[in-house]
C-alpha positions as YAML, in Angstrom:
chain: A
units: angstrom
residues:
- id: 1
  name: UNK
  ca: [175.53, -46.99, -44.02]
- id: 2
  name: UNK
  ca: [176.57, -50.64, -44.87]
- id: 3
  name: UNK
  ca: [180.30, -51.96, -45.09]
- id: 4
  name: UNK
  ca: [179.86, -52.71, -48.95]
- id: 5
  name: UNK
  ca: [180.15, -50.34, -51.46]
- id: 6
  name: UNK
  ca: [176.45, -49.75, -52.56]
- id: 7
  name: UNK
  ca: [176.46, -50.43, -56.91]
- id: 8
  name: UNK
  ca: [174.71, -47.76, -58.92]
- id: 9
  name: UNK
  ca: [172.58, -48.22, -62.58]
- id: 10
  name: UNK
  ca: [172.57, -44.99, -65.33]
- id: 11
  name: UNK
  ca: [170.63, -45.53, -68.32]
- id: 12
  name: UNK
  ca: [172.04, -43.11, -70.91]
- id: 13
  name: UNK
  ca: [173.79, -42.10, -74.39]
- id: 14
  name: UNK
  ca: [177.37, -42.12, -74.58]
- id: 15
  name: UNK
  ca: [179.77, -38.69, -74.48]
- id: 16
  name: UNK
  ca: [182.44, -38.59, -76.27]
- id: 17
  name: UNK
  ca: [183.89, -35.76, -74.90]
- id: 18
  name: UNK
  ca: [183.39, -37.20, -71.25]
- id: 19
  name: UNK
  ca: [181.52, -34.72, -69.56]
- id: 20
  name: UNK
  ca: [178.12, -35.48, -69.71]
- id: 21
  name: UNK
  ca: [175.81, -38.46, -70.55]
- id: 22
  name: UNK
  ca: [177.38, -42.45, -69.19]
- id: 23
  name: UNK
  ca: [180.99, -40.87, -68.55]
- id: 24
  name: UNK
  ca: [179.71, -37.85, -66.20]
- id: 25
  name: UNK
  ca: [177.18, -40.34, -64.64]
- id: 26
  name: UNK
  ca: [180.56, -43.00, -63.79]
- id: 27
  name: UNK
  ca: [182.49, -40.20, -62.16]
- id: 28
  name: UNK
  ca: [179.29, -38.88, -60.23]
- id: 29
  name: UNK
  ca: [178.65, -42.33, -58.90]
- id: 30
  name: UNK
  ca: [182.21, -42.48, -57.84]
- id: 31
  name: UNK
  ca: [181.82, -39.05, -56.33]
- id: 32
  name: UNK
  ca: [179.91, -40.31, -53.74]
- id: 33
  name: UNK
  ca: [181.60, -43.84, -52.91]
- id: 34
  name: UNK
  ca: [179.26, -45.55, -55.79]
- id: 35
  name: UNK
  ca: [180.16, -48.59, -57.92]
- id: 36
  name: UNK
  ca: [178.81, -47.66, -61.45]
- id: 37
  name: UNK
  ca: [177.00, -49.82, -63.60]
- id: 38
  name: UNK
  ca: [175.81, -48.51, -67.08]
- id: 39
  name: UNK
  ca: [173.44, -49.50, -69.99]
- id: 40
  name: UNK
  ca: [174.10, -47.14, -73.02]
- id: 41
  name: UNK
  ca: [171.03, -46.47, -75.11]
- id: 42
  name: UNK
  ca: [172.94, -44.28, -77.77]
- id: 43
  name: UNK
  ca: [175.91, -42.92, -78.99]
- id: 44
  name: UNK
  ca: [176.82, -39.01, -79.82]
- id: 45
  name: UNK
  ca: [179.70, -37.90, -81.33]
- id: 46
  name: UNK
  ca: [179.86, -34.03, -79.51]
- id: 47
  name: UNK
  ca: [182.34, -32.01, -77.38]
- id: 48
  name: UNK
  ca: [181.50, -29.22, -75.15]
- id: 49
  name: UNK
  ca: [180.40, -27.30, -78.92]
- id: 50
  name: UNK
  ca: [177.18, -29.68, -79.02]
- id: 51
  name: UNK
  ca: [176.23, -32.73, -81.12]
- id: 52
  name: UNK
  ca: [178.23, -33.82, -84.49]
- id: 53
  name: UNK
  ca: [176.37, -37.15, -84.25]
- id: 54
  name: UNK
  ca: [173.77, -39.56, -82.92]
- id: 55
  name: UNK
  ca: [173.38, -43.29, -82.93]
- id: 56
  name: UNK
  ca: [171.11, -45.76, -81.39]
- id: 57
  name: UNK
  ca: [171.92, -48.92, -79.53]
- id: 58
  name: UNK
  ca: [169.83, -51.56, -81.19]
- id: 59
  name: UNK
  ca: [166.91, -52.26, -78.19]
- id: 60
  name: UNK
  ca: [167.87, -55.69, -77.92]
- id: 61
  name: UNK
  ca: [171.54, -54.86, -77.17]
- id: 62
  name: UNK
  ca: [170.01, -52.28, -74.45]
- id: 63
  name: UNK
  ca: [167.50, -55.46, -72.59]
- id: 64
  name: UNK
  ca: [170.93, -57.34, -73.10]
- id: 65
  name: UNK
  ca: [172.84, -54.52, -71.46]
- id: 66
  name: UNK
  ca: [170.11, -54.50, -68.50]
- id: 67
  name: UNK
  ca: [169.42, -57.90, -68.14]
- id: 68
  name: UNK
  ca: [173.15, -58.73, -67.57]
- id: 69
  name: UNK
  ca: [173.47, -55.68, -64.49]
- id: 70
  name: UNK
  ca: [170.19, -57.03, -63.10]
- id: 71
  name: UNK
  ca: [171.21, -60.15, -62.76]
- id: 72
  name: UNK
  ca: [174.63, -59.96, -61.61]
- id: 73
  name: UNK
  ca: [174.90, -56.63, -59.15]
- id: 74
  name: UNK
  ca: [172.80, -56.06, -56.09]
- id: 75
  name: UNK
  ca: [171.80, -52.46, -57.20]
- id: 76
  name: UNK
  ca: [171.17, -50.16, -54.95]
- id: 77
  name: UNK
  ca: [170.01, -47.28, -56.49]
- id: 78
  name: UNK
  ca: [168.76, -46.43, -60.38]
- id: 79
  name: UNK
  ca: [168.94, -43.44, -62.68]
- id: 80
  name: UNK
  ca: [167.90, -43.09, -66.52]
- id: 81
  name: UNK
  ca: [169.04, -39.91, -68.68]
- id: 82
  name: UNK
  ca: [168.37, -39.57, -72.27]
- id: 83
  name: UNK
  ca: [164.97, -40.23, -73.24]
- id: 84
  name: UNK
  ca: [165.73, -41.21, -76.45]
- id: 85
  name: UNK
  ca: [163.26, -42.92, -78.81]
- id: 86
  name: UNK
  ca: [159.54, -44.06, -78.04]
- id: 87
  name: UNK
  ca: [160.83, -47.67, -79.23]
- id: 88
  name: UNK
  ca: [163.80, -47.94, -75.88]
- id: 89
  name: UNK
  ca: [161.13, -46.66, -73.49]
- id: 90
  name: UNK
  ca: [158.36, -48.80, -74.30]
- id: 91
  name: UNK
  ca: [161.35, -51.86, -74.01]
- id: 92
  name: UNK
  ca: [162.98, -50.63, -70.52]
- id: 93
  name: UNK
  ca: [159.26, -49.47, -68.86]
- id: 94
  name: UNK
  ca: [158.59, -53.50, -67.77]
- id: 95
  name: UNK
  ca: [162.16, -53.98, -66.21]
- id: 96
  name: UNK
  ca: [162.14, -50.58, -64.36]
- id: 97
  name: UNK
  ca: [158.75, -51.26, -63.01]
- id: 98
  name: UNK
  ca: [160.37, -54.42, -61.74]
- id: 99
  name: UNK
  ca: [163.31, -52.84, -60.02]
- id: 100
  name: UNK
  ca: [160.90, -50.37, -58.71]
- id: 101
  name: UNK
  ca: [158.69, -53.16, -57.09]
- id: 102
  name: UNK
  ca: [161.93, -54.45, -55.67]
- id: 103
  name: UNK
  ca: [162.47, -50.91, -53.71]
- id: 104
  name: UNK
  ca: [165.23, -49.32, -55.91]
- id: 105
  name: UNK
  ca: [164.87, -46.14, -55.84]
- id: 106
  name: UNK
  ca: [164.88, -44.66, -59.91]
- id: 107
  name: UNK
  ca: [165.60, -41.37, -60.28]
- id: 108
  name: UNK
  ca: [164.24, -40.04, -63.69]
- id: 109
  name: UNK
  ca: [166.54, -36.93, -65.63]
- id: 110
  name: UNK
  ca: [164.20, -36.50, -68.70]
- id: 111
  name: UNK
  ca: [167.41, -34.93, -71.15]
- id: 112
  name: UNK
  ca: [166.01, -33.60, -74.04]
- id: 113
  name: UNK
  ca: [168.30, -30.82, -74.54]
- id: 114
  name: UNK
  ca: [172.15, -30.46, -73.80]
- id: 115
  name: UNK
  ca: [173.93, -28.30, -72.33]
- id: 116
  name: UNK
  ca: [175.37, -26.56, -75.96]
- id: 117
  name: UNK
  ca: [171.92, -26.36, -77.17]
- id: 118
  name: UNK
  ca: [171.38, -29.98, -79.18]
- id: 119
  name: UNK
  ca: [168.06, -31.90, -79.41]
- id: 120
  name: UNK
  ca: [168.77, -35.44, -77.79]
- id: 121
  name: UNK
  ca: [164.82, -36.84, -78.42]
- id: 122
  name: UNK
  ca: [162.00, -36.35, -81.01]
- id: 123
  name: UNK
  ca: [159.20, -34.12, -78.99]
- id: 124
  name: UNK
  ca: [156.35, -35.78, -80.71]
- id: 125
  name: UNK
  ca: [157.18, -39.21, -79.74]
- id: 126
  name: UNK
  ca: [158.46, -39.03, -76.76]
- id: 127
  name: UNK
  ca: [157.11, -36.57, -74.95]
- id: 128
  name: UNK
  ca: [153.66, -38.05, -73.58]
- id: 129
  name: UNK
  ca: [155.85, -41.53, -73.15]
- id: 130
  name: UNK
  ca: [158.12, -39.67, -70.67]
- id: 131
  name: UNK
  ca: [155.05, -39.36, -68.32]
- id: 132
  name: UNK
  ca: [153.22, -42.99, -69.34]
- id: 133
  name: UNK
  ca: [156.57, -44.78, -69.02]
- id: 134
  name: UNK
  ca: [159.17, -42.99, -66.50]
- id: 135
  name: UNK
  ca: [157.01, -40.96, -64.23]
- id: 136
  name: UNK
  ca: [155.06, -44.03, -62.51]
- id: 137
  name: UNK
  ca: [158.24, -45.97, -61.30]
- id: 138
  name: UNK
  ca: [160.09, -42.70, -60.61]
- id: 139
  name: UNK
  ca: [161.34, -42.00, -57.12]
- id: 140
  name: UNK
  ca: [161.83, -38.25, -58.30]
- id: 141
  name: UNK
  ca: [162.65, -36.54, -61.99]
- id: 142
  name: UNK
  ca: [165.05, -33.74, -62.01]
- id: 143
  name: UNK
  ca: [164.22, -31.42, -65.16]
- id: 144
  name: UNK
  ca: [165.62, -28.84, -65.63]
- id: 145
  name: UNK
  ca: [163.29, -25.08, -66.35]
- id: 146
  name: UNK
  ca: [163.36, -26.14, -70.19]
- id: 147
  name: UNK
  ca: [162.21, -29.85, -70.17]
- id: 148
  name: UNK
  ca: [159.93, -28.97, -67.12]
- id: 149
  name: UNK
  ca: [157.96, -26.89, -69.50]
- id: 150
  name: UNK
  ca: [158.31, -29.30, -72.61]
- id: 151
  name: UNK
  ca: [156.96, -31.96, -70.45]
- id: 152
  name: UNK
  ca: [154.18, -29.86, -69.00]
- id: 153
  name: UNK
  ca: [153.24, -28.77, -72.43]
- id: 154
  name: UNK
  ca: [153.49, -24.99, -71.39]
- id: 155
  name: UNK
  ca: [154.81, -21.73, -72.88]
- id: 156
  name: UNK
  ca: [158.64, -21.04, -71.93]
- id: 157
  name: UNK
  ca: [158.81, -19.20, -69.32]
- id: 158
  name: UNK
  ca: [155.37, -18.52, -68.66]
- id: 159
  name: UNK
  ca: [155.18, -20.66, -65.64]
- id: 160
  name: UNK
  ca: [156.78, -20.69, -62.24]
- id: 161
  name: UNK
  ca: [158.83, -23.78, -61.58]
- id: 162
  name: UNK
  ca: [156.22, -23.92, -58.58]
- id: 163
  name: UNK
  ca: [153.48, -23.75, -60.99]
- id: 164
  name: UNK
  ca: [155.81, -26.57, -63.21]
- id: 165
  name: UNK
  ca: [156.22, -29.10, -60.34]
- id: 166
  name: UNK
  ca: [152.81, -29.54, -59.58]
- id: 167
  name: UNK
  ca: [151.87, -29.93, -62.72]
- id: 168
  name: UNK
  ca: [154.31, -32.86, -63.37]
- id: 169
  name: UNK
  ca: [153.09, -34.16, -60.31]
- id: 170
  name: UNK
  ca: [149.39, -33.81, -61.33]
- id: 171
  name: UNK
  ca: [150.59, -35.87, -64.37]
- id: 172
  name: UNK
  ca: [152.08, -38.65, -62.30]
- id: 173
  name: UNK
  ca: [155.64, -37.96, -61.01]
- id: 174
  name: UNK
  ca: [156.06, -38.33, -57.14]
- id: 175
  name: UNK
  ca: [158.52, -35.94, -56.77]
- id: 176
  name: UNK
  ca: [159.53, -33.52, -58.69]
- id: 177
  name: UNK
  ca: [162.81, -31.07, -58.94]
- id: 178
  name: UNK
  ca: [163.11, -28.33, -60.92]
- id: 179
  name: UNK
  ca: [166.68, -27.39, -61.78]
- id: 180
  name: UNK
  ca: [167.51, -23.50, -61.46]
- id: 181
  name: UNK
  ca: [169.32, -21.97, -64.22]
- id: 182
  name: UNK
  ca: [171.72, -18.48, -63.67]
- id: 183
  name: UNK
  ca: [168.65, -16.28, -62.66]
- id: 184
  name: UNK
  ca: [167.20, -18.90, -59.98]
- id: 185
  name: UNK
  ca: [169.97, -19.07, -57.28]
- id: 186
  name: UNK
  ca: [169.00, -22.86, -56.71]
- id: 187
  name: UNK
  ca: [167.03, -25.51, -56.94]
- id: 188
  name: UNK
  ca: [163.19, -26.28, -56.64]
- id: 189
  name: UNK
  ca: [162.14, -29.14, -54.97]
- id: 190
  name: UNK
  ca: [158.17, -30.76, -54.80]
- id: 191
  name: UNK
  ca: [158.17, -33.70, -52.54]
- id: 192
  name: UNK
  ca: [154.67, -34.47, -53.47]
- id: 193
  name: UNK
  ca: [153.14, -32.48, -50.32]
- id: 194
  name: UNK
  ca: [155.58, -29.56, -49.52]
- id: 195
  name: UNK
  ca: [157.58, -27.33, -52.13]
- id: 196
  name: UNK
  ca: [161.26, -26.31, -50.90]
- id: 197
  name: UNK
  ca: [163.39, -23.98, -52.36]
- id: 198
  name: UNK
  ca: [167.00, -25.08, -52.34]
- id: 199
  name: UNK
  ca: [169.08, -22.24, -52.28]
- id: 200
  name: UNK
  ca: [172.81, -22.04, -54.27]
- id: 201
  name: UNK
  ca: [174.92, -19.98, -55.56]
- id: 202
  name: UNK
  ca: [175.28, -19.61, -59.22]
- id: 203
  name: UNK
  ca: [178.93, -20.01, -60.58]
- id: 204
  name: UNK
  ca: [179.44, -17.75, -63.85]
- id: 205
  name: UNK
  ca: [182.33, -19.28, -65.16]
- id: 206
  name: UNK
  ca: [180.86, -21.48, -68.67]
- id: 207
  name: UNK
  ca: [181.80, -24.03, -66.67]
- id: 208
  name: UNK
  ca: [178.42, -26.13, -67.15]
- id: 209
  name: UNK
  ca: [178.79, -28.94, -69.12]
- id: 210
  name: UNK
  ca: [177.28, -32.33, -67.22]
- id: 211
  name: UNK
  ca: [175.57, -30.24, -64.58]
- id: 212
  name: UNK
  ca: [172.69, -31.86, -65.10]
- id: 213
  name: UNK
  ca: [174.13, -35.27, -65.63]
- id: 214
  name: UNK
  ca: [176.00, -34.84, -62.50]
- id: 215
  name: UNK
  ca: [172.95, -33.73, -60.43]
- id: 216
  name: UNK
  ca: [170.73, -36.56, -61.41]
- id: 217
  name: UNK
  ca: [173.65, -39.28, -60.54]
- id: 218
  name: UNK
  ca: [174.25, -37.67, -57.60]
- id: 219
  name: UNK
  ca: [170.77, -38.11, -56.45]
- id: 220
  name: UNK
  ca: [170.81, -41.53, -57.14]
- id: 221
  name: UNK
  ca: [173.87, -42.24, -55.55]
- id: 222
  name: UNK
  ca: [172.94, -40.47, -52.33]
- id: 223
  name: UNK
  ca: [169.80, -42.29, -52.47]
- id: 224
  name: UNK
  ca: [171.84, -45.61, -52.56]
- id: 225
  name: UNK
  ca: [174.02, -44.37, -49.47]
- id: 226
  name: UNK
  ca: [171.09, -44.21, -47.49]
- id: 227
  name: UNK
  ca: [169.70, -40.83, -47.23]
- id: 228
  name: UNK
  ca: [166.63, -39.65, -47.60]
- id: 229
  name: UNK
  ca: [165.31, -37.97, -50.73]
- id: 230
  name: UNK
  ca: [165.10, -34.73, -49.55]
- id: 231
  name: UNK
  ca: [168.81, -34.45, -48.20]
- id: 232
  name: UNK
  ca: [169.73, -35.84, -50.92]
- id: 233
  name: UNK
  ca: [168.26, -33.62, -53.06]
- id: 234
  name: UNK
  ca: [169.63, -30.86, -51.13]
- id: 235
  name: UNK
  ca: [173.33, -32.31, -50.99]
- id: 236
  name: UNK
  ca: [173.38, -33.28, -54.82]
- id: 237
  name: UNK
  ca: [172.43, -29.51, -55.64]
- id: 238
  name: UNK
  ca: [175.64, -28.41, -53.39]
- id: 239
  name: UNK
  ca: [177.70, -30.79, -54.59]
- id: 240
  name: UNK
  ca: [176.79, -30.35, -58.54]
- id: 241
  name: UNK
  ca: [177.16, -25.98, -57.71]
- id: 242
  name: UNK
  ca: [181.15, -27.06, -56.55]
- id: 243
  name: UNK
  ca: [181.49, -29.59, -59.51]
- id: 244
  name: UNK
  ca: [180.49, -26.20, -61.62]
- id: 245
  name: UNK
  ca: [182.74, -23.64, -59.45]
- id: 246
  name: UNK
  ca: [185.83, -26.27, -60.00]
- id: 247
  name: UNK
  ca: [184.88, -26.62, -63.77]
- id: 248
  name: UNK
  ca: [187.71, -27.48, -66.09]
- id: 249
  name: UNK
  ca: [187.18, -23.91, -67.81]
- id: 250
  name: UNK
  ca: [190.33, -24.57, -69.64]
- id: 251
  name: UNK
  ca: [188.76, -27.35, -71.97]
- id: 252
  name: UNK
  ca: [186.20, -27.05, -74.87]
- id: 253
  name: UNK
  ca: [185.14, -23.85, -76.81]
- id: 254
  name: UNK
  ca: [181.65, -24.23, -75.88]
- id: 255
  name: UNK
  ca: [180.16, -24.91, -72.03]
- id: 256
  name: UNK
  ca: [183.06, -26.11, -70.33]
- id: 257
  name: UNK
  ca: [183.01, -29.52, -68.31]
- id: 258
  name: UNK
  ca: [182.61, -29.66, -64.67]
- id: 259
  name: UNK
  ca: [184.84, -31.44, -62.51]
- id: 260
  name: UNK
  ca: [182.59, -33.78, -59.68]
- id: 261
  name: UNK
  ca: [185.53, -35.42, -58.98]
- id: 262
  name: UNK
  ca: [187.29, -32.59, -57.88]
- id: 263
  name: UNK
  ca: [190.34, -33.71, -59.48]
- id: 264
  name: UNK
  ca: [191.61, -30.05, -60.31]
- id: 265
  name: UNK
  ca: [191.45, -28.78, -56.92]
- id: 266
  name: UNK
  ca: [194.88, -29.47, -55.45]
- id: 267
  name: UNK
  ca: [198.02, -29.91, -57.23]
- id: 268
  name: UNK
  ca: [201.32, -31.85, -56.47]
- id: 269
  name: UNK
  ca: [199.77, -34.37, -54.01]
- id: 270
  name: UNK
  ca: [201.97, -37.28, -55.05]
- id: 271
  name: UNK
  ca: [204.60, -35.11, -56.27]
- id: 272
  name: UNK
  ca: [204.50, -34.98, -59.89]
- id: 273
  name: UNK
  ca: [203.14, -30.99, -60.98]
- id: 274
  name: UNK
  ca: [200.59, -32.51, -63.49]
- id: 275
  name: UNK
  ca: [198.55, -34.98, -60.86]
- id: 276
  name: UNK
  ca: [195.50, -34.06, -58.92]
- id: 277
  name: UNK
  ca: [194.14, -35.49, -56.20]
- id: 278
  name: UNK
  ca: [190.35, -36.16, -56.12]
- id: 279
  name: UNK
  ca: [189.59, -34.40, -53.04]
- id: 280
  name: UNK
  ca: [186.04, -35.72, -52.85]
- id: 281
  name: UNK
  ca: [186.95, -39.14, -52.69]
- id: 282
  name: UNK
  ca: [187.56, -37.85, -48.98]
- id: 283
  name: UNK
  ca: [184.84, -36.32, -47.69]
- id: 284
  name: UNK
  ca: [182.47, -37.89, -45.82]
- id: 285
  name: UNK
  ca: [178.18, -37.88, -46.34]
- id: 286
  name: UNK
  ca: [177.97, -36.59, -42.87]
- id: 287
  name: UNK
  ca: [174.81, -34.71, -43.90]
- id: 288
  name: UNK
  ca: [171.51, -35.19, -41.87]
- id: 289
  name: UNK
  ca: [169.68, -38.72, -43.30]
...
């Protein structure tokens, strides 16, 4: 692992409630000794109860966004969320195919849906995009059951997310991982060859809010530390479960936010009753490479 702290791209809509979207991807990032560097496509006005309000970034202020992180961070790693209009993926495909060609590794987190149940992209127009744009400079997507199946065109839940990987493989993706939901104990993970089920414990607490978000950073960022995709596939998945299990259940009346940080899981470090100390800001990525 190098001396320098390795810098870190998302691509994604704002949060304003700061537990999903840009904000979760900053804290992921940070999670794992990442300096984050963003490029917000969109705006939503939404708290853990879903989406009040959308807004898109006009696509020149978004080349603008990514022209100026290109040019002045050496990034090490890449990761794009909301796939929001056809317009902002037909502008970004040309400069992620460049950042691909310069080995940074993209990882692809096709939101569609969040967490509370809100449509983030228009099905029609950017569905068949997602695969023509993001899938051939992807180092892996992350879907989760739901956009698996939007983006394989299938029935819900008539497919296995075995069944679902290879077939967004077949359609281009190189790797593909299939996020598990309460009923799935884990993760599935397509490498392109071999299929491995990642296996985790499901944390019933509500407190899911930026799972997703998290999951995909954390790829990315364990990507830019230097391991190899599939243990840091495996690590992110562990490390997005705790971010769940140490969920601030006490905010939000819908899906609660989770907590990658792990800033509410000591108190009274420094003294003062109220602070927490990030606790993963101190362990080390001593996981196999």
């Amino acid at each position: 692992m190098s001396d320098q702290v390795p810098v870190c791209l998302t691509i994604g809509s704002s949060d304003s409630g700061g537990g999903a979207g840009v904000q979760g991807d900053i804290k992921a990032y940070a999670s794992v000794g990442c300096f984050a560097t963003t490029v917000v496509v969109g705006i939503t006005a939404q708290n853990t109860a879903g989406i009040a309000g959308r807004w898109t970034v006009p696509v020149p202020a978004v080349l603008a966004q990514l022209d100026a992180v290109r040019t002045g961070f050496p990034l090490r790693a890449a990761k794009i969320g909301t796939t929001w209009s056809e317009e902002l993926l037909l502008a970004v495909a040309g400069p992620l195919r460049e950042l691909a060609a310069d080995g940074v590794p993209i990882v692809v987190d096709p939101v569609m849906v969040t967490t509370a149940g809100s449509w983030l992209s228009d099905l029609g127009r950017t569905r068949a995009l997602v695969a023509e744009t993001l899938f051939p400079v992807a180092t892996v997507i992350t879907p989760n059951r739901r956009e698996a199946e939007l983006l394989a065109g299938v029935e819900p839940g008539g497919s296995s997310r075995r069944a679902l990987a290879e077939k967004l493989a077949g359609l281009g993706a190189p790797a593909v991982v299939v996020t598990g939901g309460p009923r799935e104990h884990g993760d599935w993970f397509f490498d392109g060859v071999e299929h491995h089920h990642i296996q985790g414990t499901h944390h019933d607490n509500g407190a899911e809010h930026g799972a997703g978000c998290a999951h995909s950073a954390l790829v990315a960022g364990l990507l830019a530390q230097g391991l190899t995709l599939t243990s840091a596939v495996g690590e992110a998945h562990h490390r997005a479960a705790e971010s769940v299990r140490n969920g601030h259940v006490h905010l939000g009346d819908g899906p609660h936010p989770v907590d990658v940080l792990g800033i509410g899981a000591e108190t009274g470090r420094f003294g003062g009753p109220g602070l927490r100390f990030p606790l993963s800001w101190a362990r080390p990525l001593d996981v196999p490479r």
